[in-house]
C-alpha positions as CSV (number, residue, x, y, z in Angstrom):
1,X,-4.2,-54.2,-45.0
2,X,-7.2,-52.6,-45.5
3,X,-8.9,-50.5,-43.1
4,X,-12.5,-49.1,-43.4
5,X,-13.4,-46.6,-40.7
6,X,-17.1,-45.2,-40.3
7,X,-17.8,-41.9,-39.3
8,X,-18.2,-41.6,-35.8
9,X,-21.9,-41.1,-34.7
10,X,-23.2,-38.8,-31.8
11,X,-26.9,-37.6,-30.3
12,X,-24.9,-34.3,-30.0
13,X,-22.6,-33.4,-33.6
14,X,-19.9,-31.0,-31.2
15,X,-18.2,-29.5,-34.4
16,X,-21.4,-27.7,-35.1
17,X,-21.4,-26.0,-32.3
18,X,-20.0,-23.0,-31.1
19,X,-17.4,-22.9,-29.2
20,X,-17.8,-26.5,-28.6
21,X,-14.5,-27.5,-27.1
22,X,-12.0,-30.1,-29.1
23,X,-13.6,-34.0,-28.8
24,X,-11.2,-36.8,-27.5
25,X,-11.0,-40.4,-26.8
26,X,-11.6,-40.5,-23.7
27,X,-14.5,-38.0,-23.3
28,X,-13.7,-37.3,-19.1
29,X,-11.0,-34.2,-19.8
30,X,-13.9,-32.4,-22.3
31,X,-14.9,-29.0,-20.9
32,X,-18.3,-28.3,-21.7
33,X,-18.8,-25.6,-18.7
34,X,-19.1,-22.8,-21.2
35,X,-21.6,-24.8,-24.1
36,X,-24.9,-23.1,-22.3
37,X,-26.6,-24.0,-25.7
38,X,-25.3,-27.0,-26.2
39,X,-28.8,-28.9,-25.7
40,X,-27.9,-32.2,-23.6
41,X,-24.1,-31.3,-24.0
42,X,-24.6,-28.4,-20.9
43,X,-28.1,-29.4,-18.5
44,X,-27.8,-26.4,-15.5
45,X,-29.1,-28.4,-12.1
46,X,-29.3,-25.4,-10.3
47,X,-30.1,-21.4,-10.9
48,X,-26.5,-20.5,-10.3
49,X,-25.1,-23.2,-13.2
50,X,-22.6,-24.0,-10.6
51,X,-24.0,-28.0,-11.1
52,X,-24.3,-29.4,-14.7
53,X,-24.5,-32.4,-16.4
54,X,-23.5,-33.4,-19.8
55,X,-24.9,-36.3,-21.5
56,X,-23.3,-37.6,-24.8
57,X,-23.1,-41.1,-27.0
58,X,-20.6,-42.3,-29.3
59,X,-21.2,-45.3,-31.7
60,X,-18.7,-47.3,-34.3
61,X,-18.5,-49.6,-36.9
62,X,-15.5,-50.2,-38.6
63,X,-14.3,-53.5,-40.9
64,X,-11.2,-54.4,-40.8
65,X,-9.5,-56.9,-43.9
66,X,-6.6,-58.2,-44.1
67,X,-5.2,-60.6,-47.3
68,X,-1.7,-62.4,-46.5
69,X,-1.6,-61.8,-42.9
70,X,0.9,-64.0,-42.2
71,X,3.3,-61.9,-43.9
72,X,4.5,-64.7,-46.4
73,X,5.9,-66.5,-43.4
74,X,3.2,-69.2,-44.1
75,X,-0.4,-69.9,-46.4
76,X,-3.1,-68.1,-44.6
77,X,-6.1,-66.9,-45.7
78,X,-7.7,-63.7,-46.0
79,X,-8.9,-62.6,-42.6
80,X,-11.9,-59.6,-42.5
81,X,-14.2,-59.0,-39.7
82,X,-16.6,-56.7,-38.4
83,X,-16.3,-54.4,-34.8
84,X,-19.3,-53.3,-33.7
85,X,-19.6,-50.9,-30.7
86,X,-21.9,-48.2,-28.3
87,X,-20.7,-45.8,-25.8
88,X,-23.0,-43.9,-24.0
89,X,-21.4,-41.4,-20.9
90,X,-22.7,-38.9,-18.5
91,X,-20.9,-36.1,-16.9
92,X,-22.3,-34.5,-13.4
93,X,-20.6,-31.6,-11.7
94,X,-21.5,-30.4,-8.5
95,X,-19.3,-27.6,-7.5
96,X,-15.3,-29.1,-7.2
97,X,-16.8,-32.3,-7.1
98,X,-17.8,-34.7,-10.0
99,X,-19.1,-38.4,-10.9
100,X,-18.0,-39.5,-14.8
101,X,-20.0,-42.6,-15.6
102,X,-19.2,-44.3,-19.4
103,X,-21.2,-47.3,-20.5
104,X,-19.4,-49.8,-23.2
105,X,-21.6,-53.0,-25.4
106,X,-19.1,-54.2,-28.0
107,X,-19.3,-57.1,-29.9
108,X,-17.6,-58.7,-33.3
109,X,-18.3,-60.7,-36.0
110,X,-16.5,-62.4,-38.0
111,X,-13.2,-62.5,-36.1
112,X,-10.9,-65.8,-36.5
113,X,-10.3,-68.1,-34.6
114,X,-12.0,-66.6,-32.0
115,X,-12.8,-62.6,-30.2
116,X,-10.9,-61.7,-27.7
117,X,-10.9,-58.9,-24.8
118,X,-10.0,-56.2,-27.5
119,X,-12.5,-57.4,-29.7
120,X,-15.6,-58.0,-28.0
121,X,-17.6,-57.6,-24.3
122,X,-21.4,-57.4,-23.2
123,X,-22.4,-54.3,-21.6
124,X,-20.5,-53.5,-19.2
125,X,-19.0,-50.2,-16.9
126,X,-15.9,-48.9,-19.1
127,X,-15.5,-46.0,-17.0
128,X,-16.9,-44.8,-13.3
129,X,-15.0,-42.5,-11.3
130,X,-16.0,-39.8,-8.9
131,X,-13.3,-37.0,-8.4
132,X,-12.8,-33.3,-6.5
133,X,-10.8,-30.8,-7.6
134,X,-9.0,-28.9,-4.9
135,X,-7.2,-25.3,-5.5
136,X,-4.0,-24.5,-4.5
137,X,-3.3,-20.9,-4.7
138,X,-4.3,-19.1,-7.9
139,X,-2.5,-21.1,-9.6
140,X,-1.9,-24.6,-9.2
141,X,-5.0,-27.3,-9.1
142,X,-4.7,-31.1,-7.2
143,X,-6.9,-33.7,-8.5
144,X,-8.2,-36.5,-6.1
145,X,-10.0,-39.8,-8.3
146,X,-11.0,-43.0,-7.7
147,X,-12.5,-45.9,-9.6
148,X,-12.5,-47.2,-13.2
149,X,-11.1,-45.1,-15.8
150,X,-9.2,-44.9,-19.1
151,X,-5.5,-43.3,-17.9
152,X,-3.8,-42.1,-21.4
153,X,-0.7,-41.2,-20.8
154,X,1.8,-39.1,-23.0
155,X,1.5,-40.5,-26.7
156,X,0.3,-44.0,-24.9
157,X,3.3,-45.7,-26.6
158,X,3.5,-47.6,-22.7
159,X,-0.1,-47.1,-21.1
160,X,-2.9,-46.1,-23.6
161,X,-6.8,-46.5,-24.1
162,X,-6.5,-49.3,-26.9
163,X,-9.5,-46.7,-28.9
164,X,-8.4,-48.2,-32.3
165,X,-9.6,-51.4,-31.3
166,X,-13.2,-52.4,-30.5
167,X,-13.0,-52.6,-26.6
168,X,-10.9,-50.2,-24.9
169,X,-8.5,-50.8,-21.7
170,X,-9.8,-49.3,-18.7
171,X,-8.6,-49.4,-15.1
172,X,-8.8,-49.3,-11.5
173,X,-7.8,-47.4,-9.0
174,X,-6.6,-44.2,-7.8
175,X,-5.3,-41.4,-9.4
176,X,-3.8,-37.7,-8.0
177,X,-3.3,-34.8,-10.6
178,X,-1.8,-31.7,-10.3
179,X,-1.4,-29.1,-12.2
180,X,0.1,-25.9,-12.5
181,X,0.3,-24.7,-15.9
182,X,3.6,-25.1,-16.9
183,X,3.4,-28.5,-15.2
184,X,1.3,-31.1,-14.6
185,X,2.2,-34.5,-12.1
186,X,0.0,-37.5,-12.4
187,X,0.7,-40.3,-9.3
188,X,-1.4,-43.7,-9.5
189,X,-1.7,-46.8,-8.3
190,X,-3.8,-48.8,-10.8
191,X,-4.8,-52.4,-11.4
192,X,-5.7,-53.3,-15.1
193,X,-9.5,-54.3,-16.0
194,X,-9.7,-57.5,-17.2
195,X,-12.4,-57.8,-20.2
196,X,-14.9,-60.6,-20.4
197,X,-17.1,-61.5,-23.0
198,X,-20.6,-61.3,-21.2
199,X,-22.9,-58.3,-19.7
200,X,-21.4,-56.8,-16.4
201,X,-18.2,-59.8,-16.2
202,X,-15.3,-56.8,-16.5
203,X,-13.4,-57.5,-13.3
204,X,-10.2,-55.8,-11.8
205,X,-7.4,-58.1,-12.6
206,X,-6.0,-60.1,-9.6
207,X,-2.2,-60.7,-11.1
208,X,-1.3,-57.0,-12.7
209,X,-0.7,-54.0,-10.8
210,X,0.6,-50.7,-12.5
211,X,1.9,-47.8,-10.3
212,X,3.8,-44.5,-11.5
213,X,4.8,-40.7,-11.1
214,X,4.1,-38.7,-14.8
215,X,5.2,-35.9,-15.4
216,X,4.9,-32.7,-18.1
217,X,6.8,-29.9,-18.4
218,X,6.1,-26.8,-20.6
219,X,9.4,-25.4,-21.6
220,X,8.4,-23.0,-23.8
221,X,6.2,-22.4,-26.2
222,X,5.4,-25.0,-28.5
223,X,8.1,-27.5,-26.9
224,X,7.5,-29.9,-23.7
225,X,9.2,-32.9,-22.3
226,X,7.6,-35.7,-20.4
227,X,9.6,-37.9,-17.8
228,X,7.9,-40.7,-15.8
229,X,8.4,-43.9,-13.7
230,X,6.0,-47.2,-14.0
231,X,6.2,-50.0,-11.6
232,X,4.6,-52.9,-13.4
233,X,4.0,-56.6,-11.7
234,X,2.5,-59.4,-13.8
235,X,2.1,-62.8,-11.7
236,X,1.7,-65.0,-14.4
237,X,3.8,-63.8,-16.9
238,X,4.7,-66.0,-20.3
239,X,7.7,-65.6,-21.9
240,X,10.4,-67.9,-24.1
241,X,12.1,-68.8,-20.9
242,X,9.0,-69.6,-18.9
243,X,5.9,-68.4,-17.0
244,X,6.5,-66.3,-13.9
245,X,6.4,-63.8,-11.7
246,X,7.2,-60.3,-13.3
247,X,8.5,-56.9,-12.2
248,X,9.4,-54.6,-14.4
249,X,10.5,-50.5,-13.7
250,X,10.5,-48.1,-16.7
251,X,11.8,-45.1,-16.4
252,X,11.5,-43.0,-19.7
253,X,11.4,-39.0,-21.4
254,X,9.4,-37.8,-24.5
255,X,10.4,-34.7,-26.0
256,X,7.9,-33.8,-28.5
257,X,6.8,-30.1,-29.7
258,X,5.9,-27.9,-32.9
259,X,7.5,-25.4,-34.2
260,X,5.7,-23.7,-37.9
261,X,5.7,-26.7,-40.2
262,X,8.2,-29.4,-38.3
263,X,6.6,-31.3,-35.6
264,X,8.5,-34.0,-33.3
265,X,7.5,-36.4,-31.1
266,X,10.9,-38.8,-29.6
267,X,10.6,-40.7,-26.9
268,X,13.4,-42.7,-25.1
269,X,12.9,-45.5,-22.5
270,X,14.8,-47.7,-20.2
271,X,13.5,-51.4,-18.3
272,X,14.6,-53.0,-15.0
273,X,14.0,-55.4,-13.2
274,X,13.0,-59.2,-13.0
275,X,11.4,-62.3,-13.7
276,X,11.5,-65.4,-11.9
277,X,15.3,-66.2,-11.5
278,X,16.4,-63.5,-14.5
279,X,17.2,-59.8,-15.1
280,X,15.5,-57.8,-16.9
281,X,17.2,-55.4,-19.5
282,X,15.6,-54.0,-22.3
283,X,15.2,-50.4,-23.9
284,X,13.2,-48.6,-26.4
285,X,13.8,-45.3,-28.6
286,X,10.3,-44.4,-30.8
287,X,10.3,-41.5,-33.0
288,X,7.7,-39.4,-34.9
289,X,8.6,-36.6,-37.2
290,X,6.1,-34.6,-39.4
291,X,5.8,-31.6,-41.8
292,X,3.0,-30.0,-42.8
293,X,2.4,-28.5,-45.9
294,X,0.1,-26.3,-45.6
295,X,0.8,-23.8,-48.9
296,X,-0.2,-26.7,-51.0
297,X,-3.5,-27.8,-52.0
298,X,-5.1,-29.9,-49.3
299,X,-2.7,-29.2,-47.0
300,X,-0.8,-32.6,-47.1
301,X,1.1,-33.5,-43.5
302,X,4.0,-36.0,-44.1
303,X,5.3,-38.0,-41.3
304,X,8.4,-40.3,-40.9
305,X,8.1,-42.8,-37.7
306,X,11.3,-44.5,-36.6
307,X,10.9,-47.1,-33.6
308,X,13.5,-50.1,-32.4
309,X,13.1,-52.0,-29.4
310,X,15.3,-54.4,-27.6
311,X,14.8,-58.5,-27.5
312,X,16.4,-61.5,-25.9
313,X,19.1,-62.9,-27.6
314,X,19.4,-66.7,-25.2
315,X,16.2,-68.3,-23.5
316,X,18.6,-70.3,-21.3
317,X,20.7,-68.0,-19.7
318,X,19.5,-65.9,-16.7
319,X,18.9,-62.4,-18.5
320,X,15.3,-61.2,-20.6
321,X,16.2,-58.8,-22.4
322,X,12.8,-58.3,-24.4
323,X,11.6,-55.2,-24.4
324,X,7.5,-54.8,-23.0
325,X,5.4,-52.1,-24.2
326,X,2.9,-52.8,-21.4
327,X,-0.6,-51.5,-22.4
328,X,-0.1,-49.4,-25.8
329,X,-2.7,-47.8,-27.6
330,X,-2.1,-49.4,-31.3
331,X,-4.7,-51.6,-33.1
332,X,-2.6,-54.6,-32.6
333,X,-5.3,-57.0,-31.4
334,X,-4.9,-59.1,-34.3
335,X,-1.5,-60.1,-34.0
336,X,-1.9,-60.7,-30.6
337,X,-5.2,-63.4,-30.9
338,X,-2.7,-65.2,-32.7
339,X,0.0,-65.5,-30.5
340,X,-2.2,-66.4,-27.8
341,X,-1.6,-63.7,-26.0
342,X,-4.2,-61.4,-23.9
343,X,-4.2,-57.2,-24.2
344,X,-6.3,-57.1,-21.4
């Protein structure tokens, strides 16, 4: 596979600016409280700069091309396509209160046999949240949000953004975040956006629900563990034995850190539950190890990923034991248009 990736464009380039703070995917967690000469980046509303707004845009084109994507299994031809896609976003703060709106027109050409939710949309609201940020002592900070949003969550092997490809996975709901330092506890209770393929047609999905506790701990410097609990329900679930009604529990820990050249990122999870008339029991174990190289000319970093999941072994009897990686982050919208299946 081949895999062309554009640079990404902005009104606003942030790595020329000072002390412009590190850009991510989902643009809502970007402090820009200090960029006073950041143009559109920092607007003061008032005299006392204690309301702002920052304004920012992010387009993409990337071509993707694959040539035996059917892995051998079968005679296929090559398969290349186009993604196309503007994100325009605007950040207001008022005091401990703040309104994050995020824009999204995506579309695709060329895909086969058809685009799909991760590949295409009209304009539509990808994010649109208001939140307040309440102190707690001198220390500690609770979160209050509601509305659409993109909710990344540890390395999104379970719950992710989907930024790879073209459209990405937003959702709805509510969200409480505090944060302490040394730890930080995200609760929500969230209901997956269901992307459609025409201007303002995104709707809140009336079949999947997604609640959970996450949680960070800084251990020491350099080293952290996540553990969490997600509640997933999917009405219309499709699997080998059947369609029905799915509920799934995953309880899982990450243990990921730095320390000079090694890096680690291992991550362990365990699924409950049932669907229709079965059991569910399935398990995971995903690991990511790196070294960087830094002493060497261009500073290579190599890294070694190890992942197995479970599967079912009998359609017939009344266990599933197919492990379900829920909403993750990878650029796997490809092999799922041709199962059939949706990522949205």
């Amino acid at each position: 596979m081949i895999n062309r990736l554009l640079p990404l464009l902005a009104l606003i380039p942030a790595a020329a600016q000072a002390g412009a703070p590190a850009q991510l995917n989902w643009r809502y967690d970007e402090d820009w409280s200090q960029a006073h000469d950041a143009g559109t980046k920092h607007v003061a509303l008032n005299a006392d700069d204690t309301s702002w707004i920052s304004l920012g845009v992010e387009a993409r084109a990337r071509q993707e091309s694959f040539s035996g994507n059917y892995w051998g299994s079968a005679p296929a031809p090559d398969d290349g396509y186009l993604w196309l896609r503007l994100m325009p976003h605007a950040d207001v703060h008022v005091g401990a209160a703040r309104v994050f709106i995020q824009a999204i027109a995506g579309k695709a050409r060329g895909v086969q046999p058809a685009a799909g939710p991760a590949d295409e949309t009209g304009i539509d609201l990808l994010q649109g949240f208001g939140d307040i940020a309440l102190p707690l002592g001198d220390h500690a900070t609770l979160t209050l949000r509601a509305g659409r949003e993109l909710m990344p969550l540890g390395s999104e092997r379970l719950v992710g953004i989907r930024y790879g490809p073209n459209i990405p996975q937003p959702f709805d709901g509510v969200r409480a975040i505090l944060s302490t330092g040394a730890v930080r506890i995200d609760a929500f209770h969230m209901r997956p956006v269901a992307v459609g393929p025409g201007d303002f047609d995104d709707r809140t999905s009336d079949t999947k629900h997604l609640d959970g506790v996450y949680t960070t701990f800084a251990i020491a410097d350099g080293l952290k563990i996540d553990a969490y609990w997600l509640d997933y329900r999917n009405e219309t679930a499709s699997f080998e034995q059947g369609r029905g009604d799915e509920r799934r529990q995953t309880y899982g820990a990450r243990f990921f850190g730095k320390s000079g050249a090694l890096s680690w990122n291992w991550e362990a999870m365990l699924q409950r539950g049932h669907f229709g008339g079965a059991t569910i029991r399935a398990w995971s174990i995903a690991s990511e190890t790196g070294f960087a190289f830094d002493a060497l000319p261009l500073k290579p970093h190599v890294r070694l990923r190890a992942n197995v999941a479970s599967g079912d072994k009998n359609p017939a009897d009344n266990r599933l034991g197919s492990f379900n990686a829920l909403f993750p982050k990878g650029n796997i919208s490809a092999s799922f248009r041709r199962s059939g299946r949706s990522t949205s």
